[in-house]
C-alpha positions as CSV (number, residue, x, y, z in Angstrom):
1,X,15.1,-29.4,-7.8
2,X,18.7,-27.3,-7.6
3,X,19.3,-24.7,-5.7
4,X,23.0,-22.9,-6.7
5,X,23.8,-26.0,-8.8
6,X,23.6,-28.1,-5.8
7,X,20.4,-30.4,-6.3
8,X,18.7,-32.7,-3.5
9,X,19.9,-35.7,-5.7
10,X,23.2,-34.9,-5.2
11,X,23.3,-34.2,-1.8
12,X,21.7,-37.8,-1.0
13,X,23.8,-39.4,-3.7
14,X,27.0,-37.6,-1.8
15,X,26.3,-39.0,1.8
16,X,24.5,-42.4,0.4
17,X,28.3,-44.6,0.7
18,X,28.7,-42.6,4.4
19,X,26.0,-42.6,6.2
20,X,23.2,-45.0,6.9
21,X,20.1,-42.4,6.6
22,X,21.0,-39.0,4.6
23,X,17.6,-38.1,5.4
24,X,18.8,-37.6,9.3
25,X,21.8,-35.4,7.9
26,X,19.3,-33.6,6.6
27,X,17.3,-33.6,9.8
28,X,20.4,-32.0,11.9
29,X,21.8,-29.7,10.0
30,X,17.7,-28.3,9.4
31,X,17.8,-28.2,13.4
32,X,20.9,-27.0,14.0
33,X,20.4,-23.6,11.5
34,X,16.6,-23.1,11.3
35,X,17.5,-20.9,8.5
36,X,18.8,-24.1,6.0
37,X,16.7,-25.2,2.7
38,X,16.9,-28.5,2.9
39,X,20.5,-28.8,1.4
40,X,23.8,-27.3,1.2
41,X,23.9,-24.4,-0.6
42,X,26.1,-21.2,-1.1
43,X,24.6,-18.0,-0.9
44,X,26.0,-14.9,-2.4
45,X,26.4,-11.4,-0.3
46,X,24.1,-9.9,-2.9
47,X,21.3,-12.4,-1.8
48,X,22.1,-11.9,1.5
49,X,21.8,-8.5,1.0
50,X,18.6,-8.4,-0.7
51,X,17.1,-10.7,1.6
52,X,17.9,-7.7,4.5
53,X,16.3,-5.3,2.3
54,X,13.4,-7.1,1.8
55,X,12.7,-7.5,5.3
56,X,13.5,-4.3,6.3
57,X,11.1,-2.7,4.0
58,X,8.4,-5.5,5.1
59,X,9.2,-3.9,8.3
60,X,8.7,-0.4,7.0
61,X,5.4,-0.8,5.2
62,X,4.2,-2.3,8.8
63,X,5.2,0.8,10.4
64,X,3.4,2.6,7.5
65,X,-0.3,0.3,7.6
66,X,-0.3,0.9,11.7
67,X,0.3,5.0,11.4
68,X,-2.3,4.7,8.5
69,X,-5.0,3.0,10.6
70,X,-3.8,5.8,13.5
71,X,-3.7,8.7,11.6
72,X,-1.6,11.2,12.5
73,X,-1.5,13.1,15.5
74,X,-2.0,16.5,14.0
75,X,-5.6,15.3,12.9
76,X,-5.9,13.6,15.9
77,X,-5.3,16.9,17.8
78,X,-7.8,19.2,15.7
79,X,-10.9,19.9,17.3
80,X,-14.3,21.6,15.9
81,X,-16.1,23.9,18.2
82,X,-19.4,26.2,17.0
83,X,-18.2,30.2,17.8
84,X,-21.8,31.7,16.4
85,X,-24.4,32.5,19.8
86,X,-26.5,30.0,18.6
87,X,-26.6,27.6,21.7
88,X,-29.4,24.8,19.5
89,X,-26.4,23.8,17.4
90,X,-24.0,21.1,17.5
91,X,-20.6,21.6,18.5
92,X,-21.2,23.6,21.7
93,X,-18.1,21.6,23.0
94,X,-14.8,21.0,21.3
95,X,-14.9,17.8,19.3
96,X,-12.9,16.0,17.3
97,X,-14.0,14.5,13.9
98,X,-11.5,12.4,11.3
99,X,-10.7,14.1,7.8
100,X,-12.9,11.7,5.8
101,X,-15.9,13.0,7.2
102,X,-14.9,16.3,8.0
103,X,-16.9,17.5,4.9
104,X,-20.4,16.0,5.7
105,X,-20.0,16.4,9.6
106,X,-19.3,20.3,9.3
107,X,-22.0,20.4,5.9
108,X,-24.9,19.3,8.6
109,X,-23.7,21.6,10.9
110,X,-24.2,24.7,8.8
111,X,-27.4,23.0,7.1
112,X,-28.6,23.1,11.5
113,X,-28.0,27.1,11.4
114,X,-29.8,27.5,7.9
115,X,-32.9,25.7,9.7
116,X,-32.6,27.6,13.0
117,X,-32.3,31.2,11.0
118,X,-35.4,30.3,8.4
119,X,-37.6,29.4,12.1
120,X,-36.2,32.7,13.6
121,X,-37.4,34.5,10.7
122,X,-40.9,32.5,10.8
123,X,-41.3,33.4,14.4
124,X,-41.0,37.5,13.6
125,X,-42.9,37.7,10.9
126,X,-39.5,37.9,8.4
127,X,-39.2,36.8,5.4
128,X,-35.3,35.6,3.9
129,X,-33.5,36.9,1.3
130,X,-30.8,34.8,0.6
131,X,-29.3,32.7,2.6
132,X,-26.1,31.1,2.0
133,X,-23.2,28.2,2.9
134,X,-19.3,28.5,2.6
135,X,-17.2,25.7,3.9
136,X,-13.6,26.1,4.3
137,X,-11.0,23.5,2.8
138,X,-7.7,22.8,4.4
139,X,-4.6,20.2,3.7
140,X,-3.0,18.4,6.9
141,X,0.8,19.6,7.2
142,X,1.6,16.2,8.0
143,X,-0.5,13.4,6.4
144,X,-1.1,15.8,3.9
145,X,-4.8,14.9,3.9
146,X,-7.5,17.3,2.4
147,X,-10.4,18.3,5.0
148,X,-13.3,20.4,5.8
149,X,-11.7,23.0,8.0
150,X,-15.0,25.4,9.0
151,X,-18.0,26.7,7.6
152,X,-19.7,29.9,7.8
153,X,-24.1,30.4,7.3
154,X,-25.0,34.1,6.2
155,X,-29.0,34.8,6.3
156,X,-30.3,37.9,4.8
157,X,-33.9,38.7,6.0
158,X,-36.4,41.5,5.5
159,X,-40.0,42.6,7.6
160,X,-42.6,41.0,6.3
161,X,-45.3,43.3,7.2
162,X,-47.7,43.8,4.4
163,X,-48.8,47.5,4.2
164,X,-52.5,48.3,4.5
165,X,-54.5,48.4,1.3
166,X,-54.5,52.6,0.3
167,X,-58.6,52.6,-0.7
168,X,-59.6,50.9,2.6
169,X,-60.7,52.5,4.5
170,X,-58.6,52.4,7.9
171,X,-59.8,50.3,10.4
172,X,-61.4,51.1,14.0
173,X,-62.2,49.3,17.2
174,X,-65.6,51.5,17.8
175,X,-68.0,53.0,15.6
């Protein structure tokens, strides 16, 4: 092997008439710079220098895995909260939900007023009309995420109170 035209060969074959064990040369100058090959080499500035930069961006992309298993703290901060007066609904209390699963937490919230008005409308005698689901999309100023931002349910509904029958006669308690 040869390392800067310096090979193991000829660092043994250099200290072989001097010393009794080159292998011990070896040895000391190892412990005395922990940062030695194994032989005597020069090393330019530029690998110096690239050596830095590789370690400093090592460094960096560290700093970058632990904020990305963090998040950052503007989606840490955002909180969900139901404003509609239905109290049977989730979200009575701020919460805070990540931006992955922004869309399907808020979706089943919505989807938990669609149930509650199609009830409401079972229980007086209504019928619905339409009812519909918008949810609101938003990016993250800092992370630059996409998420689920809000939703809104609308319910249309209508009396469904059948009219009586015109050739019946109308009917009475006594006769």
């Amino acid at each position: 092997m040869q390392i800067d035209g310096v090979s193991y060969y000829d660092f043994y074959k250099s200290f072989a008439g001097r010393v009794s064990n080159p292998r011990e040369v070896l040895q000391d100058i190892q412990e005395q710079n922990d940062y030695a090959p194994g032989a005597i080499v020069n090393i330019s500035q530029q690998a110096r220098d690239y050596q830095d930069k590789i370690k400093a961006d090592g460094e960096l992309q560290e700093i970058a895995a632990a904020e990305k298993l963090q998040g950052c703290q503007t989606c840490k901060d955002r909180k969900y909260v139901d404003e509609s007066d239905d109290p049977s609904v989730s979200f009575q209390t701020p919460q805070s939900i990540q931006p992955s699963q922004s869309f399907s937490m808020v979706r089943a919230h919505e989807y938990e007023h669609v149930s509650n008005e199609q009830a409401k409308a079972q229980r007086e005698d209504r019928k619905i009309v339409s009812q519909t689901v918008s949810l609101s999309m938003s990016i993250c100023p800092e992370c630059g995420k996409a998420y689920i931002s809000g939703g809104v349910t609308r319910t249309v509904s209508k009396s469904d109170n059948k009219p009586e029958m015109p050739n019946e006669p109308p009917s009475s308690a006594s006769k």
